[in-house]
Structures are given as structure tokens and as C-alpha cells.
N, C-alpha and C positions, 0 to 999 in steps of 0.2 A: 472414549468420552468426548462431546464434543461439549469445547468450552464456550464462551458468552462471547459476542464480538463486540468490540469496543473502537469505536471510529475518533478518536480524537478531531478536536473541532479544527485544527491545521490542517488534517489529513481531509477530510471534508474538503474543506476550501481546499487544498494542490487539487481533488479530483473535481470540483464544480469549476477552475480555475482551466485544468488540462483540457474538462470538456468543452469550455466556452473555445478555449485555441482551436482545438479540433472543429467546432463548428463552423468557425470564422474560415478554416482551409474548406472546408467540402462539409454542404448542409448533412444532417445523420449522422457524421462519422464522429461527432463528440457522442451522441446514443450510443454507439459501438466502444467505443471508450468507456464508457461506465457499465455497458453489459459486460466488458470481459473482466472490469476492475473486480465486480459484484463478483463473479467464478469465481476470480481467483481468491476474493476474502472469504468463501466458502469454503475450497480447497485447503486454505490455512486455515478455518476453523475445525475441521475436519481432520487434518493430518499436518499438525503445524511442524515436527517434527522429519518431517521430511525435506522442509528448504532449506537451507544453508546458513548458518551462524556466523555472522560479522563482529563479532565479539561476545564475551559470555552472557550478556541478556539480549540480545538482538540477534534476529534472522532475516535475512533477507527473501523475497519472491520475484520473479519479472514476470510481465504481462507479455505475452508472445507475439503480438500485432503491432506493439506499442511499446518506445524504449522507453519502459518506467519502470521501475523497481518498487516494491512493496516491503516498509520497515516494521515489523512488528517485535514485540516481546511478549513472551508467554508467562502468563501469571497464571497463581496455583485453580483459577475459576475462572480466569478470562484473560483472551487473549487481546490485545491494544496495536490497534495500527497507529503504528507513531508520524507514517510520512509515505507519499507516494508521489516520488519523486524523476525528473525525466537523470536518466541514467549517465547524462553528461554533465548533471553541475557537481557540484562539490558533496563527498561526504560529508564536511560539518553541518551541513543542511539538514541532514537528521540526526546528528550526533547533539544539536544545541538542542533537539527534542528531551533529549532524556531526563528524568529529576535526577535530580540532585543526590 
């Protein structure tokens, strides 16, 4: 079953944010940046059980051309990207995502 995809409005902004940096190094390459984001939150709608758990509601994904990581939690109808983040800053970055 494939669940509903849910972009939080952070998660939005890190990828319009990542793509704007990408564009500023080399014109297209923020486009390619958000074509492969787009894959990969298919993949996690898809088969969200396949990437790896960083604690018991959250799983992590990485983007393979681009060292970002993909923070989602799977809920019982939809799945929520909480944070798409470049894979050297700090964990708390997507941990102050989560509710409460």
C-alpha cells in the first residue's frame, strides 16, 4: 500500500533552500537536486520500510548524488518528511522537528 506523502513546510524550504545553493555552484544542478529528492520521496512512499530507523518514529533515506538525508516518520495513512537535510550538520536539526 502506498501511503499519502506529506512534505512538511520546513522540509519544502531545506529542498527550495538546497536547490537555490545548487544553482548558485553550477546553473541545472539545483533541477537535478530536486529531480532526485522527488525519486527518492517516491521510493519512501513506496517502500518506506526499507530505509533505516534512527529512532523508533523516524527513518532515515540519502539522496545518492547529494549528501542529504531524507527524515521521515510513517504514520498509519501517511507518510511525513520531516527534514532534508545536508548530512554534515547536526542531528538536532531534525530531531527539534518532531511534535511533541
Amino acid at each position: 500500500m502506498t501511503r499519502r506523502l506529506v512534505l512538511r513546510k520546513e522540509a519544502r524550504e531545506d529542498v527550495a533552500s538546497a536547490a537555490t545553493w545548487y544553482d548558485d555552484q553550477e546553473p541545472g544542478l539545483g533541477k537535478d537536486f530536486v529531480t532526485e529528492a522527488r525519486q527518492l520521496f517516491r521510493q519512501i512512499a513506496e517502500h518506506p520500510a526499507r530505509f533505516r530507523p534512527v529512532n523508533p518514529e523516524v527513518r532515515q533515506a540519502s539522496l545518492h548524488r547529494f549528501p542529504y538525508a531524507v527524515y521521515f516518520s510513517v504514520e498509519p495513512e501517511e507518510i511525513v518528511i520531516l527534514a532534508v537535510i545536508h548530512k554534515r550538520r547536526h542531528p538536532d536539526t531534525w530531531r527539534q522537528r518532531l511534535e511533541p
